[in-house]
N, C-alpha and C positions, 0 to 999 in steps of 0.2 A: 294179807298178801297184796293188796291193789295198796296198800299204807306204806309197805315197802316198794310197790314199785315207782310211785309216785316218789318217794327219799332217793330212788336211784337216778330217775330222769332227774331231778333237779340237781342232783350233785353231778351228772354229767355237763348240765346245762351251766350253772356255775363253774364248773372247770372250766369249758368252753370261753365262758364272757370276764374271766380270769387271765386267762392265756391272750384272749384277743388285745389287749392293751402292750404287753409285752411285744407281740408280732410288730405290731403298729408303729411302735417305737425301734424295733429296730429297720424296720422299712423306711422310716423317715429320715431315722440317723444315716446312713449313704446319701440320701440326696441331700442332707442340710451339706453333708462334706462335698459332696457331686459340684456343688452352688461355686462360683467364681467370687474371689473376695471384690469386695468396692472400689475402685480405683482411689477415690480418695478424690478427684478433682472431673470434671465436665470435660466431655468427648468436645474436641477442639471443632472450629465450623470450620466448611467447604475451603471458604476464604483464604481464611487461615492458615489449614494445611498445606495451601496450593500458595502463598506467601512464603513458608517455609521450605518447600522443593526448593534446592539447588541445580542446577545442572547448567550447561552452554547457552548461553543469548542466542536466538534466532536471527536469520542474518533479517534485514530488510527487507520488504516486498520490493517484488520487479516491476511490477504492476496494478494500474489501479485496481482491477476484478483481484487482484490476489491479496490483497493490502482489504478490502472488503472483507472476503469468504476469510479470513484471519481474523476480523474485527466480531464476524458473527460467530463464527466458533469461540470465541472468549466469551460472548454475550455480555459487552459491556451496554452502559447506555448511552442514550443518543446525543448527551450532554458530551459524552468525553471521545464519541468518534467525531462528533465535529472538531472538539480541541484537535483530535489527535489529528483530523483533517487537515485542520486549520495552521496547525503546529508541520506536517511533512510540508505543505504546499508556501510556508513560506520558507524551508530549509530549501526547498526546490526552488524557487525565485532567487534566494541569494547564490546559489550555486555549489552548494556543498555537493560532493561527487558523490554518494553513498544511495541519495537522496534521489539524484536525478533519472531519467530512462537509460537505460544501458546504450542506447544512440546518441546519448550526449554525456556520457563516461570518459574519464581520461583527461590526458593536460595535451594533447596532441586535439581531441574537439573541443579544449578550452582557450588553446590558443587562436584555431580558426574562429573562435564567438568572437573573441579580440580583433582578429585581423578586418570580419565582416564589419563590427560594433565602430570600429572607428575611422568607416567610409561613409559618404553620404551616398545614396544608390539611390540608380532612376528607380531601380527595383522595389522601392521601399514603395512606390504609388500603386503597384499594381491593385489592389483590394480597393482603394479609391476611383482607381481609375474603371474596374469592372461594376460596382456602383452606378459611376458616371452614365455608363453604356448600359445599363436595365434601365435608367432612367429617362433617357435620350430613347428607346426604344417604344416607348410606354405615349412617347405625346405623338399627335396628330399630323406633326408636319413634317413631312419626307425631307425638307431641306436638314433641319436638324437631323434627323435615322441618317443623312446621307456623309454629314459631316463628321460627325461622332463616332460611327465606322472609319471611315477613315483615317479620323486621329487616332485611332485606337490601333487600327494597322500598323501604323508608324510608331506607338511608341511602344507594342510589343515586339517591333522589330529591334529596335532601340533598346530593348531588356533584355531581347536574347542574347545581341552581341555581347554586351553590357556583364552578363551571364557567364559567358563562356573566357572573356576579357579577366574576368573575377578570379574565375573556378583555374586558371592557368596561372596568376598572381599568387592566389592561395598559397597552389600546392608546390610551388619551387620555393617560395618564403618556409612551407611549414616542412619540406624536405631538408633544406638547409639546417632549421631549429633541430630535428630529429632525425638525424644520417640513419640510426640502429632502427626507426620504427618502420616496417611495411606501411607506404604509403601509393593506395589508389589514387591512382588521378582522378577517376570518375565518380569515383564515390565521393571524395574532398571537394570536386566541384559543384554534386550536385545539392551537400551540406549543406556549401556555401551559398549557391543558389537559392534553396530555400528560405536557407536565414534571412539571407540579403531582401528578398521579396516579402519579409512580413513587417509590419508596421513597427516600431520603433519599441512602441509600448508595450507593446503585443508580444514580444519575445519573450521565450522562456528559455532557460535562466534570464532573470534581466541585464542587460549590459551593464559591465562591470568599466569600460571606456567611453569617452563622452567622442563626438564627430572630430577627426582633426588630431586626436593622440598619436605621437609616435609608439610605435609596438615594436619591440625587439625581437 
């Protein structure tokens, strides 16, 4: 008795590790089919993909802080935001309009750079002349502090008129050029104003007329 039971456990036990192979294989076979075929070729890099987008050109930055937080969201490097620095800031010195601040946009502010650029102005000394007067200020002898004031009195007197002489020239030359544009007075004066009072070299855009040109 114990001879047959021992023949029966084992022929159950064998059926059991009979059958376990069969299970196995088809458990396996769904997921070998489940599996995704190979592409056949390497998942393209970041780079890449982002070379291959199409879509609209971004207009240009308005500003410098925005022209930045642009440069850092691309996360390029430091080699090629200087070019790219280097490459706006001299589109913006020759005067390309795209390039420049939206306060000196348009051929109505590029005419007044013309009409300032090719006057010689008392206005141009002011930043030398404030120089002058920290310096004069600084030494020991009241005769000098006393003279220096008062040349300086006179020739910002001499600027304002000078100034306002300007900004009234400007804006009846640049009304004439442009009948259709809305044209402020105070605003064209105080342009002009500005430009006229910064150094020669110093101007941005750079002048595009030498002293003494006629402008039409």
């Amino acid at each position: 008795m114990r001879f047959l039971r021992r023949n029966s456990d084992d022929t159950a036990t064998a059926t059991k590790d009979a059958s376990a192979p069969e299970s196995g294989a088809e458990l396996v076979e769904p997921l070998d089919r489940a599996r995704t075929a190979a592409k056949g070729k390497a998942t393209p890099k970041r780079r890449e993909a982002q070379g291959r987008r199409t879509g609209p050109v971004p207009p240009p930055p308005q500003t410098q802080r925005e022209a930045f937080k642009r440069m850092r969201g691309n996360k390029v490097s430091k080699e090629e935001r200087r070019a790219a620095a280097t490459e706006r800031r001299q589109r913006m010195m020759a005067g390309e309009d795209k390039y420049l601040l939206p306060r000196d946009r348009g051929p109505v502010k590029a005419y007044i750079r013309d009409l300032v650029d090719s006057r010689r102005n008392l206005m141009g000394l002011f930043m030398p002349l404030a120089i002058l007067v920290f310096v004069a200020l600084l030494t020991p002898s009241l005769a000098v502090q006393r003279y220096a004031t008062l040349a300086t009195t006179f020739m910002l007197i001499a600027m304002v008129i000078e100034g306002i002489v300007l900004g009234r020239l400007v804006t009846r030359k640049v009304r004439a050029k442009f009948p259709t544009e809305p044209i402020k007075g105070l605003s064209i004066g105080w342009y002009s104003f500005i430009r006229a009072s910064q150094i020669r070299k110093l101007r941005v855009p750079k002048p595009r007329v030498k002293p003494g040109d006629a402008i039409k």
